[in-house]
mmCIF entry with sequence, helices, sheets and N, C-alpha, C, O atoms, coordinates in Angstrom:
data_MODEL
# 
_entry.id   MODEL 
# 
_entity.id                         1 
_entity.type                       polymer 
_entity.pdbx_number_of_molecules   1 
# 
_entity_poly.entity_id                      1 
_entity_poly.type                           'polypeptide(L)' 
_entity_poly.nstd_linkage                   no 
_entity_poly.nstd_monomer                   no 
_entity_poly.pdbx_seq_one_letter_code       
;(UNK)(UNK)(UNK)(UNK)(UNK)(UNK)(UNK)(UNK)(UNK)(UNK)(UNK)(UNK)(UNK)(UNK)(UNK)(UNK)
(UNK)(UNK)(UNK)(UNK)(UNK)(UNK)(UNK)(UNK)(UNK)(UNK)(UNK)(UNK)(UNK)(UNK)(UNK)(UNK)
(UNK)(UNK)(UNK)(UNK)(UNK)(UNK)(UNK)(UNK)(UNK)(UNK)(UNK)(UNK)(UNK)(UNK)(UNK)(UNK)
(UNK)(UNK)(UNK)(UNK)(UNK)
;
_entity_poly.pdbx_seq_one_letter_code_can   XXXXXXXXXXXXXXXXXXXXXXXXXXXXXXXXXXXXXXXXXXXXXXXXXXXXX 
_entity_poly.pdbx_strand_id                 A 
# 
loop_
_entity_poly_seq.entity_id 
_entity_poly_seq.num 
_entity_poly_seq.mon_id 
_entity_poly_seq.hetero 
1 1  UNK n 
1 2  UNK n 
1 3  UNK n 
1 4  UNK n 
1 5  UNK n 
1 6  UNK n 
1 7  UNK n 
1 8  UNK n 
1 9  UNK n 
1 10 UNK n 
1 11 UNK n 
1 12 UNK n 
1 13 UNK n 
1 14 UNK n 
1 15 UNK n 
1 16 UNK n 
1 17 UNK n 
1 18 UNK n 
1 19 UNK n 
1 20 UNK n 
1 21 UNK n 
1 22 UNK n 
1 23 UNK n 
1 24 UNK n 
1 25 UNK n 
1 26 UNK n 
1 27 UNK n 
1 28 UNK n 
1 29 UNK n 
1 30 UNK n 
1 31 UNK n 
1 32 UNK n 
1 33 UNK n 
1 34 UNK n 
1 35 UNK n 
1 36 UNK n 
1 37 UNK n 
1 38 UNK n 
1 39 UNK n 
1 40 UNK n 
1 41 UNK n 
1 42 UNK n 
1 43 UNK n 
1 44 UNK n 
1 45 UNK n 
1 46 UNK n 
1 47 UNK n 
1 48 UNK n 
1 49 UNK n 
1 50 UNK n 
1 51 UNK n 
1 52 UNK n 
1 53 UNK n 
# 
_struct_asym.id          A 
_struct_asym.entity_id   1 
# 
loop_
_struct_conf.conf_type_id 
_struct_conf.id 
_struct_conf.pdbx_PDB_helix_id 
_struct_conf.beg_label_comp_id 
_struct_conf.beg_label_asym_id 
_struct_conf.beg_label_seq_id 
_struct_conf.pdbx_beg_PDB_ins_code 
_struct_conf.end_label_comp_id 
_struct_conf.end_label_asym_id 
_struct_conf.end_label_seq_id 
_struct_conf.pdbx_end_PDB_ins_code 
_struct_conf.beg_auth_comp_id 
_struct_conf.beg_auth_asym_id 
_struct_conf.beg_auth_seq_id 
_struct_conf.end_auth_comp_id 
_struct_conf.end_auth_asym_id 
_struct_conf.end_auth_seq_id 
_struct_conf.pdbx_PDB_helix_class 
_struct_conf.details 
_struct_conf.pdbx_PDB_helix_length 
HELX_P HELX_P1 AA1 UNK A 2  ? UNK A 19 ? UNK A 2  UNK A 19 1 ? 18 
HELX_P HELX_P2 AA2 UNK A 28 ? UNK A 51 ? UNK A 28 UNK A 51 1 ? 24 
# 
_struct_conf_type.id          HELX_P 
_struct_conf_type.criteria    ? 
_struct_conf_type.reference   ? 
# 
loop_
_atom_site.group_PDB 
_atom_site.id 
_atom_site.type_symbol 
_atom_site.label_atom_id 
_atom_site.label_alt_id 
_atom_site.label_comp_id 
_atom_site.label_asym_id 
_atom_site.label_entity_id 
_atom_site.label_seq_id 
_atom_site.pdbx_PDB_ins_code 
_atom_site.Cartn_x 
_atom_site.Cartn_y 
_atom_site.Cartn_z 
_atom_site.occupancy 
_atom_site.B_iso_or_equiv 
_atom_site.pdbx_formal_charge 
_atom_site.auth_seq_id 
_atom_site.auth_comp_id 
_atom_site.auth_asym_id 
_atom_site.auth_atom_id 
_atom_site.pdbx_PDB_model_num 
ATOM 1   N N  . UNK A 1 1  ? 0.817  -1.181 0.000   1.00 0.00 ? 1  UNK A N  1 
ATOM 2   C CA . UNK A 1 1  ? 0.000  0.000  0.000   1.00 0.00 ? 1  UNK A CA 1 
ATOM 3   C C  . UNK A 1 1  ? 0.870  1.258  0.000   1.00 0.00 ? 1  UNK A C  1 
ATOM 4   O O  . UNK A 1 1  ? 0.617  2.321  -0.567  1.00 0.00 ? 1  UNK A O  1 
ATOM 5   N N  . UNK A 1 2  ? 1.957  0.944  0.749   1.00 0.00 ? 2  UNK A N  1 
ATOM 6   C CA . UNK A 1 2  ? 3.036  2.702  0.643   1.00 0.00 ? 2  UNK A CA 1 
ATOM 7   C C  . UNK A 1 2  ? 3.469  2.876  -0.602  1.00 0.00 ? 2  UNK A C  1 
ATOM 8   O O  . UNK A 1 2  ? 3.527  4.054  -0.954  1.00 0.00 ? 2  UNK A O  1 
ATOM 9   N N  . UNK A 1 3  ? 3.907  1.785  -1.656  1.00 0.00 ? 3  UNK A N  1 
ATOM 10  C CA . UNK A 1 3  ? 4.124  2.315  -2.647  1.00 0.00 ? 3  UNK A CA 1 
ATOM 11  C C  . UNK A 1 3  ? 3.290  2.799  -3.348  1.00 0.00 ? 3  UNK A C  1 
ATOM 12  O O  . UNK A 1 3  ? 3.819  3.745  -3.931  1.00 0.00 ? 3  UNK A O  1 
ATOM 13  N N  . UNK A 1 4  ? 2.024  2.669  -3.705  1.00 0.00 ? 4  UNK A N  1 
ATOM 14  C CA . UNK A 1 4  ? 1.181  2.958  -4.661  1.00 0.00 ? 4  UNK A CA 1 
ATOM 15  C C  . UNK A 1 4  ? 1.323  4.552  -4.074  1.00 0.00 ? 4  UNK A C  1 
ATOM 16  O O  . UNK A 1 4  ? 1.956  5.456  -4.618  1.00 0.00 ? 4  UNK A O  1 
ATOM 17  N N  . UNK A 1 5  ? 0.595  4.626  -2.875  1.00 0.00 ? 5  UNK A N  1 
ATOM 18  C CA . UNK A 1 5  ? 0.709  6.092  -2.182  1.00 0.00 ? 5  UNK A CA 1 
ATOM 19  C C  . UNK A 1 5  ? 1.480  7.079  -2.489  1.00 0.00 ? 5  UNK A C  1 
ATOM 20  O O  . UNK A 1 5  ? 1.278  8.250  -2.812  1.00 0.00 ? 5  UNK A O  1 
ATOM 21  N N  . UNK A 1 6  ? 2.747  6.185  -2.283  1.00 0.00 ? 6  UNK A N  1 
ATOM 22  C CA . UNK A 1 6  ? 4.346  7.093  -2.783  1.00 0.00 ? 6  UNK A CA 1 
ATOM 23  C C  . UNK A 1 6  ? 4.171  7.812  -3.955  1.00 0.00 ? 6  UNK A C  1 
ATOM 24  O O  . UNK A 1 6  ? 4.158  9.027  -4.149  1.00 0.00 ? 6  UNK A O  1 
ATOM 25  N N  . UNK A 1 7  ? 4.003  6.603  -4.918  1.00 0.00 ? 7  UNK A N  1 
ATOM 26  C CA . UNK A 1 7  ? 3.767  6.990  -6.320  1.00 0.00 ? 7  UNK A CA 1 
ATOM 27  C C  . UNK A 1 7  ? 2.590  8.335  -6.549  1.00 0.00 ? 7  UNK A C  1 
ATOM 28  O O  . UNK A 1 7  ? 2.579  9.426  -7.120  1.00 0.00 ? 7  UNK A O  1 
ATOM 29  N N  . UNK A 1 8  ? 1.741  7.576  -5.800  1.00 0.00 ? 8  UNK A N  1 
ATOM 30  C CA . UNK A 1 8  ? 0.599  9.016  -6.298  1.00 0.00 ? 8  UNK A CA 1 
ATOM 31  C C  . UNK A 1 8  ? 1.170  10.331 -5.583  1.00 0.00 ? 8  UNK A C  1 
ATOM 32  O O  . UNK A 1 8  ? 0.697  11.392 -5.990  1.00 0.00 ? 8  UNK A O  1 
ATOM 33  N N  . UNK A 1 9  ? 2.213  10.393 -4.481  1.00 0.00 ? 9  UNK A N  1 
ATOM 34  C CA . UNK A 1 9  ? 2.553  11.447 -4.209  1.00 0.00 ? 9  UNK A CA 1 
ATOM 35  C C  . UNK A 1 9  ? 3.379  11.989 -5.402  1.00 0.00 ? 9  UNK A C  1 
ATOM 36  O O  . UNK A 1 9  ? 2.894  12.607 -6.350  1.00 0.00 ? 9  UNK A O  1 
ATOM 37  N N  . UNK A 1 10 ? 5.001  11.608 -5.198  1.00 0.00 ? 10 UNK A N  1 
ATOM 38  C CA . UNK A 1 10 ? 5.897  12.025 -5.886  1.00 0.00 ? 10 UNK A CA 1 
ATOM 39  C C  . UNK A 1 10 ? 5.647  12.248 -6.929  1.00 0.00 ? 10 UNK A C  1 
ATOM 40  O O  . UNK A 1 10 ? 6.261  13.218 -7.373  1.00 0.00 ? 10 UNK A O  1 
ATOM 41  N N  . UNK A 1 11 ? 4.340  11.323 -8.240  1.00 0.00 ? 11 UNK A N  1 
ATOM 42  C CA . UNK A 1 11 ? 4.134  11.922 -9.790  1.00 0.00 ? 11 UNK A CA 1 
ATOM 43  C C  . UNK A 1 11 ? 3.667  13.219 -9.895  1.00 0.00 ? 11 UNK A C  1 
ATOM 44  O O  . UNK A 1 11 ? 4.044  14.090 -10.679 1.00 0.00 ? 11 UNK A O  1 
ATOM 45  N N  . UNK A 1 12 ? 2.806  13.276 -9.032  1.00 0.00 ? 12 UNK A N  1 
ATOM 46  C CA . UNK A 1 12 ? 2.400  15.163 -9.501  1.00 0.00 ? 12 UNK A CA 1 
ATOM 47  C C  . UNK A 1 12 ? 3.411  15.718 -8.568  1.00 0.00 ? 12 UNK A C  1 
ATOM 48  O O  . UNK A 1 12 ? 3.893  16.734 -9.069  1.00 0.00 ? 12 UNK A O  1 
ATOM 49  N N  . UNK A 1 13 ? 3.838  15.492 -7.592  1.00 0.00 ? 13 UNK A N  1 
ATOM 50  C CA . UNK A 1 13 ? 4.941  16.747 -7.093  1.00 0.00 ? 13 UNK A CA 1 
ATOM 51  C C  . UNK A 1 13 ? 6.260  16.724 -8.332  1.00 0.00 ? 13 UNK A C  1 
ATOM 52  O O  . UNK A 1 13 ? 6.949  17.738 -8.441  1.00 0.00 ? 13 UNK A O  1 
ATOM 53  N N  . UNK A 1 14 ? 6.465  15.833 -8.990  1.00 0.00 ? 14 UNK A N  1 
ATOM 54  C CA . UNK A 1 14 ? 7.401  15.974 -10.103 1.00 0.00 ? 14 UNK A CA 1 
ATOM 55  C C  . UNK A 1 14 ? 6.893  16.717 -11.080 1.00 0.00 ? 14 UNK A C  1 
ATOM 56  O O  . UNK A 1 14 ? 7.471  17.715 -11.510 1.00 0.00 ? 14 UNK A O  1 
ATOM 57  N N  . UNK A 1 15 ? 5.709  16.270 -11.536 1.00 0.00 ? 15 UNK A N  1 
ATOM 58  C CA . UNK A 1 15 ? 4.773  17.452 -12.566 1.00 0.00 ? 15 UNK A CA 1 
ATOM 59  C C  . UNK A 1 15 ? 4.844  18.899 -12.002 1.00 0.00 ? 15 UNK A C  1 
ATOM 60  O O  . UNK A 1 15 ? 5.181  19.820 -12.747 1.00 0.00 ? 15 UNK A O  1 
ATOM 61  N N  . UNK A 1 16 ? 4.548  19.100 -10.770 1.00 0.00 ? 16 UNK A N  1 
ATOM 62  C CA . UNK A 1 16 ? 4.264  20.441 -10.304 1.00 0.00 ? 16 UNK A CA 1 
ATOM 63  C C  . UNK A 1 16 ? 5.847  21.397 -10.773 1.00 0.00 ? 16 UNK A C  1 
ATOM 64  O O  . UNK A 1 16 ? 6.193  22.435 -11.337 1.00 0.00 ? 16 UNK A O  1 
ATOM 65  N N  . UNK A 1 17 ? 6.419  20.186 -10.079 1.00 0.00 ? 17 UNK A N  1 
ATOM 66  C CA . UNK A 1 17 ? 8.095  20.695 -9.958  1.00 0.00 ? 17 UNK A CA 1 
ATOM 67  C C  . UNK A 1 17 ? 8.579  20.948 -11.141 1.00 0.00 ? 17 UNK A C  1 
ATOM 68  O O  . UNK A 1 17 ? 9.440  21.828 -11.167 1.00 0.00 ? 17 UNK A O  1 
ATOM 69  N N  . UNK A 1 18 ? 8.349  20.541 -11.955 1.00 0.00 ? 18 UNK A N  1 
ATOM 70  C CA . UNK A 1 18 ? 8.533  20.849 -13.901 1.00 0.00 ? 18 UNK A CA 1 
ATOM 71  C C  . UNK A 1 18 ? 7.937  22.168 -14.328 1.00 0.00 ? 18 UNK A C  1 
ATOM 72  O O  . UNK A 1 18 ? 8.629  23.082 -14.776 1.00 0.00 ? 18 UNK A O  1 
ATOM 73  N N  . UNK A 1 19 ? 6.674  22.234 -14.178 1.00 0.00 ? 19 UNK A N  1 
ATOM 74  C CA . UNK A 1 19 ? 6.272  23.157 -14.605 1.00 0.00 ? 19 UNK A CA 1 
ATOM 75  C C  . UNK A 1 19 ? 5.485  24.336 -14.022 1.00 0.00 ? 19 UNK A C  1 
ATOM 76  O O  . UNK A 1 19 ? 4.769  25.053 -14.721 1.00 0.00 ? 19 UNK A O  1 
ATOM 77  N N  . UNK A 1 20 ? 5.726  24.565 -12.154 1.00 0.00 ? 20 UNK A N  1 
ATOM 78  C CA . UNK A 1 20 ? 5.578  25.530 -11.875 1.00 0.00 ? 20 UNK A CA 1 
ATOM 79  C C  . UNK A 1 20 ? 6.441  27.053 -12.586 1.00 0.00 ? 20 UNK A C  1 
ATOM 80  O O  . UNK A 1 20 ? 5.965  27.991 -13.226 1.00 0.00 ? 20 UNK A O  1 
ATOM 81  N N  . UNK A 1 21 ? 7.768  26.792 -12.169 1.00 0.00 ? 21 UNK A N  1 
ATOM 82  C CA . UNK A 1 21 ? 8.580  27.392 -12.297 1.00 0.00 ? 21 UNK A CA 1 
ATOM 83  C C  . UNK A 1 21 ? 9.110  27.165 -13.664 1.00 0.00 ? 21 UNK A C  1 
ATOM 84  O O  . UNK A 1 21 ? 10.091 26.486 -13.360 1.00 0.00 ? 21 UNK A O  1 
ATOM 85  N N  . UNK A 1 22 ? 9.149  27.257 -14.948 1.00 0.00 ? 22 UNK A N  1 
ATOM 86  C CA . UNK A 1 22 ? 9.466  26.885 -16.094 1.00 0.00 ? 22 UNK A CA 1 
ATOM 87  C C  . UNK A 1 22 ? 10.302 26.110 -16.659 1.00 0.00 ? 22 UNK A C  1 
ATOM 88  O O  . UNK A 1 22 ? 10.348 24.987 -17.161 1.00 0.00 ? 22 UNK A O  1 
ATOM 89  N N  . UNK A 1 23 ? 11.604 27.867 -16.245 1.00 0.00 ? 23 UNK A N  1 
ATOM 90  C CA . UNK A 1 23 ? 12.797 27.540 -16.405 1.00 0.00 ? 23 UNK A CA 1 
ATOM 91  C C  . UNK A 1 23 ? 13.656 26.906 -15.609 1.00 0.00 ? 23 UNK A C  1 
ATOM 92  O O  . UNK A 1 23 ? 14.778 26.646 -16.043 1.00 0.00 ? 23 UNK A O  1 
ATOM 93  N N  . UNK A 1 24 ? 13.240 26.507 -14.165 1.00 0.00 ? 24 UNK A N  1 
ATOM 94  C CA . UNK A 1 24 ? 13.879 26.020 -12.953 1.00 0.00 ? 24 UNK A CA 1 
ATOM 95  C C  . UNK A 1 24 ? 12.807 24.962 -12.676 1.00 0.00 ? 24 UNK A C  1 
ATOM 96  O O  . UNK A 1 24 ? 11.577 24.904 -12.643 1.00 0.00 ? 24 UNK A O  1 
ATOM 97  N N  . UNK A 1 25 ? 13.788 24.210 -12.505 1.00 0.00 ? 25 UNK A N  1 
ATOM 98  C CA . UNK A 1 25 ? 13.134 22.715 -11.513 1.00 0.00 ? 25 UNK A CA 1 
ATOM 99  C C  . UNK A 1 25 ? 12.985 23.181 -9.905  1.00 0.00 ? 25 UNK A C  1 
ATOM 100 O O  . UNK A 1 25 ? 13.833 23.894 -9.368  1.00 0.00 ? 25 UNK A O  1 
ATOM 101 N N  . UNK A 1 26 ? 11.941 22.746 -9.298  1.00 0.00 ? 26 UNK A N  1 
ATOM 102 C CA . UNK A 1 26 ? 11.786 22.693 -7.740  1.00 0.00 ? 26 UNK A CA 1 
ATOM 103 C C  . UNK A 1 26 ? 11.831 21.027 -7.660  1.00 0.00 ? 26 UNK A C  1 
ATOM 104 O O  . UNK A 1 26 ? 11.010 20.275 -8.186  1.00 0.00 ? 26 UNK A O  1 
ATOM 105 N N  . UNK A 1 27 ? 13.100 20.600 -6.801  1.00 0.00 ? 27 UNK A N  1 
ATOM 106 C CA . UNK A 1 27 ? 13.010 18.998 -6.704  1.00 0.00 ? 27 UNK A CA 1 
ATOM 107 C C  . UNK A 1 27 ? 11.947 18.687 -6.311  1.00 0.00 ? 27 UNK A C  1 
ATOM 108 O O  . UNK A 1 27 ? 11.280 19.510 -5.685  1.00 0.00 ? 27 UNK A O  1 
ATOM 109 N N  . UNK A 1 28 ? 11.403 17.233 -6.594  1.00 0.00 ? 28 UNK A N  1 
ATOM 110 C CA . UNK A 1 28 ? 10.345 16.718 -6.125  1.00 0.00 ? 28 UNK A CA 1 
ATOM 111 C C  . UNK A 1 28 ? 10.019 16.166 -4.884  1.00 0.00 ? 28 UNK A C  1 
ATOM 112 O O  . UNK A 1 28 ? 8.874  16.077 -4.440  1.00 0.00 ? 28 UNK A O  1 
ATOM 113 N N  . UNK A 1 29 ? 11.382 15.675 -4.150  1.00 0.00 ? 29 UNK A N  1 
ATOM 114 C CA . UNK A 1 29 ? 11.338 15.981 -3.003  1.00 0.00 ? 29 UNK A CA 1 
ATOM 115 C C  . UNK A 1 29 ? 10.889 17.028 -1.949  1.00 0.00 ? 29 UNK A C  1 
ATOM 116 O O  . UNK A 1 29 ? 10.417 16.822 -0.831  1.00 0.00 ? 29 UNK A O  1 
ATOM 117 N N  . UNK A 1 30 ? 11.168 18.276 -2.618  1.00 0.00 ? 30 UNK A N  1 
ATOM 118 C CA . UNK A 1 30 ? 10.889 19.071 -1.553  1.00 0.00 ? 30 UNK A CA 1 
ATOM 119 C C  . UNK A 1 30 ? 9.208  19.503 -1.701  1.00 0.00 ? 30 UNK A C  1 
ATOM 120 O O  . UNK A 1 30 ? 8.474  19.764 -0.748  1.00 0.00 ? 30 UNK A O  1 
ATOM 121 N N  . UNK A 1 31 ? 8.850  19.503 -3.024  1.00 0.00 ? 31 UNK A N  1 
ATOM 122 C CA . UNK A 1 31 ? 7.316  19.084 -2.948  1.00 0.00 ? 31 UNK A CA 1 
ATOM 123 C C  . UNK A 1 31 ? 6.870  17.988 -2.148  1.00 0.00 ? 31 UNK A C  1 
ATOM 124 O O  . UNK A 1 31 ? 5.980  18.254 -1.340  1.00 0.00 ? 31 UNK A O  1 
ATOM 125 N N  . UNK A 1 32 ? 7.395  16.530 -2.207  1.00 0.00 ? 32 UNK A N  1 
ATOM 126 C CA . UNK A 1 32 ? 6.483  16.115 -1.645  1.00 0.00 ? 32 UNK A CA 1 
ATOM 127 C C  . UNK A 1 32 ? 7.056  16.097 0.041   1.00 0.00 ? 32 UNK A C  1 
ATOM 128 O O  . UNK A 1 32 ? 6.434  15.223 0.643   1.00 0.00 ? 32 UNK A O  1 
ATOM 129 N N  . UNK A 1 33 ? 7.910  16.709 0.814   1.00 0.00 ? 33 UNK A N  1 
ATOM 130 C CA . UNK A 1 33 ? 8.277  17.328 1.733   1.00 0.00 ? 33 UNK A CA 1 
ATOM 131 C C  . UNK A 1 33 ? 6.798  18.041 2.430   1.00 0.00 ? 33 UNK A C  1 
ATOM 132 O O  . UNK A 1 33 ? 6.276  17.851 3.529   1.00 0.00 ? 33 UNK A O  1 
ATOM 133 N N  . UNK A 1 34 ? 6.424  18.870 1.350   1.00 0.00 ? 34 UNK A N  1 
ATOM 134 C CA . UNK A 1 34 ? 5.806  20.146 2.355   1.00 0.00 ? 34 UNK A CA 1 
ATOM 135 C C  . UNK A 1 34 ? 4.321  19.537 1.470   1.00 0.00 ? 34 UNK A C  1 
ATOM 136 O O  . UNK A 1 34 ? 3.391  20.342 1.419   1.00 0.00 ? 34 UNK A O  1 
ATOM 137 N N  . UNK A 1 35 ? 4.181  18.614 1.019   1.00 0.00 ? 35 UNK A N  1 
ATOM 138 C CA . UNK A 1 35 ? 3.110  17.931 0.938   1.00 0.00 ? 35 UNK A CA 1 
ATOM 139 C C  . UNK A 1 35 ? 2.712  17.159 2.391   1.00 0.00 ? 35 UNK A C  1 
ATOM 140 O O  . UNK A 1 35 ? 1.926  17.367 3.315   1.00 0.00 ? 35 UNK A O  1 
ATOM 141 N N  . UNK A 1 36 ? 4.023  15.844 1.932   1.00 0.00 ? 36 UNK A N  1 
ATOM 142 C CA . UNK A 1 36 ? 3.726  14.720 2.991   1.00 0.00 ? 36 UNK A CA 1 
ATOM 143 C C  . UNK A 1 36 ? 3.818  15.103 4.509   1.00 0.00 ? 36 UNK A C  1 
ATOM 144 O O  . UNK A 1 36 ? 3.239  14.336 5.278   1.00 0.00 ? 36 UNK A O  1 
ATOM 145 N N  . UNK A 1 37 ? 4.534  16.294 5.099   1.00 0.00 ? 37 UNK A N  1 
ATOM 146 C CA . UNK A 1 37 ? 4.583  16.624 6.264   1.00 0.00 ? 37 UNK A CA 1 
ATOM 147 C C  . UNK A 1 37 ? 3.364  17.134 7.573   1.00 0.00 ? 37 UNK A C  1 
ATOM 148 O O  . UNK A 1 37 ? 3.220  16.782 8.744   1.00 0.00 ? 37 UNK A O  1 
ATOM 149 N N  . UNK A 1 38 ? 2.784  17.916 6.868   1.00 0.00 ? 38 UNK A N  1 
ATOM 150 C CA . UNK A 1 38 ? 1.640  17.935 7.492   1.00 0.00 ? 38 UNK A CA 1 
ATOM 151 C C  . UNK A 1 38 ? 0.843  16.577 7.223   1.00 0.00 ? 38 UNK A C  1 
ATOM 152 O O  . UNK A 1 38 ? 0.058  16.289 8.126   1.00 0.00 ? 38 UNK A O  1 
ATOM 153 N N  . UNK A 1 39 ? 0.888  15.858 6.351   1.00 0.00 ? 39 UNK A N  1 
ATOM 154 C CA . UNK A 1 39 ? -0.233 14.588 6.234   1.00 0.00 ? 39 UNK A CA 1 
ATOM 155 C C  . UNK A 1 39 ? 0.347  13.475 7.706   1.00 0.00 ? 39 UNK A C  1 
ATOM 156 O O  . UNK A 1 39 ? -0.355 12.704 8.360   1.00 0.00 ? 39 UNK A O  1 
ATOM 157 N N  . UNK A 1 40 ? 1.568  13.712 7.838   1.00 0.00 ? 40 UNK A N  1 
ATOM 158 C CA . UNK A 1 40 ? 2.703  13.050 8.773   1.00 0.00 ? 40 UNK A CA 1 
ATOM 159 C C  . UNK A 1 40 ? 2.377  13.612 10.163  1.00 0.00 ? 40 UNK A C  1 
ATOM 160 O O  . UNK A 1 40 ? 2.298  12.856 11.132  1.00 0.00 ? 40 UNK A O  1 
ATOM 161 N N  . UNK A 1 41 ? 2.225  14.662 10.243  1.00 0.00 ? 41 UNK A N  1 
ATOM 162 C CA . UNK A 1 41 ? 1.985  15.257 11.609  1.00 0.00 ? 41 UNK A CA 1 
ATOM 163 C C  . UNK A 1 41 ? 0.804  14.962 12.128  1.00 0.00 ? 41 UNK A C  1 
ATOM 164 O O  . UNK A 1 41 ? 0.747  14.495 13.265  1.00 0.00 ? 41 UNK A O  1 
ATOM 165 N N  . UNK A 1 42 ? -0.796 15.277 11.073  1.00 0.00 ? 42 UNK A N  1 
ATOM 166 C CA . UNK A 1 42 ? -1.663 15.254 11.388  1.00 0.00 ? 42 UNK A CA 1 
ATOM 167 C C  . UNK A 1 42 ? -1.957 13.223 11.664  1.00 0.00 ? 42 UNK A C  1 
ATOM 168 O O  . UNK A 1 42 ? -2.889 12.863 12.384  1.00 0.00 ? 42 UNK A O  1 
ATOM 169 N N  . UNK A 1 43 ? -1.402 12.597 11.257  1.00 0.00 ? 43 UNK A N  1 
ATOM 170 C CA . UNK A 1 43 ? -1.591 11.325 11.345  1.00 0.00 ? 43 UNK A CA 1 
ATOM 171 C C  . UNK A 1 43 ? -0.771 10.895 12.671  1.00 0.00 ? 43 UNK A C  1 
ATOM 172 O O  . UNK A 1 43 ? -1.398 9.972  13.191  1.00 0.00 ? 43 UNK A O  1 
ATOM 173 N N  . UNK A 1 44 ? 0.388  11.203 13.421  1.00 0.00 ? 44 UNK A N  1 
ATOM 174 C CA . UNK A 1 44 ? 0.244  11.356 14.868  1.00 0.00 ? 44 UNK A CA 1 
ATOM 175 C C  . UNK A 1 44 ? -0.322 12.059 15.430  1.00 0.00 ? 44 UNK A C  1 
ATOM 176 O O  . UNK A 1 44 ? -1.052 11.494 16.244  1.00 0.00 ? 44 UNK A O  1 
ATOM 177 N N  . UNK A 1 45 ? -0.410 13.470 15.440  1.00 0.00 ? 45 UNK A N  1 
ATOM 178 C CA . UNK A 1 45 ? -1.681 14.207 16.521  1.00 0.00 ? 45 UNK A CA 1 
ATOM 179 C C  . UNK A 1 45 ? -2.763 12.573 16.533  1.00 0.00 ? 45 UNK A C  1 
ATOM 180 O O  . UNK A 1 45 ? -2.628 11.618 17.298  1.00 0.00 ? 45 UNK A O  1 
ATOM 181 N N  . UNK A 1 46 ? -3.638 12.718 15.573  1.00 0.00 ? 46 UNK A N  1 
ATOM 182 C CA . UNK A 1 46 ? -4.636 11.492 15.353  1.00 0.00 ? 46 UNK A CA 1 
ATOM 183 C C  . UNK A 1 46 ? -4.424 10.622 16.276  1.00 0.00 ? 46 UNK A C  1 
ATOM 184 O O  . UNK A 1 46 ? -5.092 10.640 17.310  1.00 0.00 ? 46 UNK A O  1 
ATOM 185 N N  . UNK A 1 47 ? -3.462 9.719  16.055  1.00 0.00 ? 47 UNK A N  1 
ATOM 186 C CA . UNK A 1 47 ? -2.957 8.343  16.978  1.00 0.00 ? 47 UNK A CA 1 
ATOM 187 C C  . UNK A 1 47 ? -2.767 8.778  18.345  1.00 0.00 ? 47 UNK A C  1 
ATOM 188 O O  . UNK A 1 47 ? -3.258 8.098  19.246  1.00 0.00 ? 47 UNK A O  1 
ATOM 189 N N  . UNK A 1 48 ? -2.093 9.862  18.620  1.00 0.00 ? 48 UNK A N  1 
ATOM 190 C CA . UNK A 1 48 ? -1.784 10.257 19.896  1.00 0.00 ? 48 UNK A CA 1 
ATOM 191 C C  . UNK A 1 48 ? -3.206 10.694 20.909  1.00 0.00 ? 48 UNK A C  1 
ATOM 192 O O  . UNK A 1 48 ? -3.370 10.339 22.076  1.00 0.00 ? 48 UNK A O  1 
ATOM 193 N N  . UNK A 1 49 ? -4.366 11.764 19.889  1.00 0.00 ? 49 UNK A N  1 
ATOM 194 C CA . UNK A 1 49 ? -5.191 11.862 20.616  1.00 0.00 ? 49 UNK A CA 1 
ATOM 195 C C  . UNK A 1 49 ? -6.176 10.141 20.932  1.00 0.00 ? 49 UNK A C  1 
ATOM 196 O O  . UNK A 1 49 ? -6.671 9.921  22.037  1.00 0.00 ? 49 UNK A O  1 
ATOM 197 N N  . UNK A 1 50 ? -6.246 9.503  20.200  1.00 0.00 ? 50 UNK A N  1 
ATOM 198 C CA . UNK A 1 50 ? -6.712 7.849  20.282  1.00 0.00 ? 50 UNK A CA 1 
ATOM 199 C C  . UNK A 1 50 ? -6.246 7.723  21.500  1.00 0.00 ? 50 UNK A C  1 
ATOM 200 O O  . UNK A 1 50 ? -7.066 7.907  22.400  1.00 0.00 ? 50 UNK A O  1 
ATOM 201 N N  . UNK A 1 51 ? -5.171 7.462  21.793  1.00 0.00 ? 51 UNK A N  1 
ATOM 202 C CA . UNK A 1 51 ? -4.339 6.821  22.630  1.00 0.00 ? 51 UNK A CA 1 
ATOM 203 C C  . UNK A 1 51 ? -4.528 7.388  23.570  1.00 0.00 ? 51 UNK A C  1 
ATOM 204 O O  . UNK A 1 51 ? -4.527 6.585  24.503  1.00 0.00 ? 51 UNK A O  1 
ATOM 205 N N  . UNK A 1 52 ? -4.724 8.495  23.940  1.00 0.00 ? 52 UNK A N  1 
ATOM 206 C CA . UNK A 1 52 ? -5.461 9.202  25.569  1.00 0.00 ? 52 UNK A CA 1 
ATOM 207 C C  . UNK A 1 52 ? -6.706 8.991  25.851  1.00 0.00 ? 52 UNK A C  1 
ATOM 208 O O  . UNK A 1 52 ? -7.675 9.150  25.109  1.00 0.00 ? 52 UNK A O  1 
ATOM 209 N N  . UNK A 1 53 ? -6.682 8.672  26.810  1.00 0.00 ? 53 UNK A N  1 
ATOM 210 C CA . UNK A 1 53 ? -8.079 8.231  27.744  1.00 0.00 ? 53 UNK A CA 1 
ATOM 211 C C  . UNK A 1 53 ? -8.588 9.593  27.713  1.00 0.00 ? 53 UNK A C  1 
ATOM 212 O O  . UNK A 1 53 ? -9.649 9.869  28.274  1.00 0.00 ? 53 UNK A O  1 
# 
């Protein structure tokens, strides 16, 4: 299941990264960085609030 995920992340953050900026690449990493990070955070807050009585 993480790869498929992966994939659907990183293909459009590579698309984005192509052709936001024209003439300059934005790596796709750092798209999917400030994509996946909040999805990362909000998925512990989540677990963490579970986990309190």
């Amino acid at each position: 299941m993480t790869a498929p995920l992966g994939a659907l992340l990183v293909s459009p953050a590579d698309t984005v990264g192509r052709t936001v900026i024209a003439p300059v690449q934005v790596p796709a990493g750092l798209l999917a960085a400030l994509i996946g990070t909040p999805c990362f955070v909000w998925l512990l807050w989540r677990s963490r609030a579970r986990a309190m009585p």
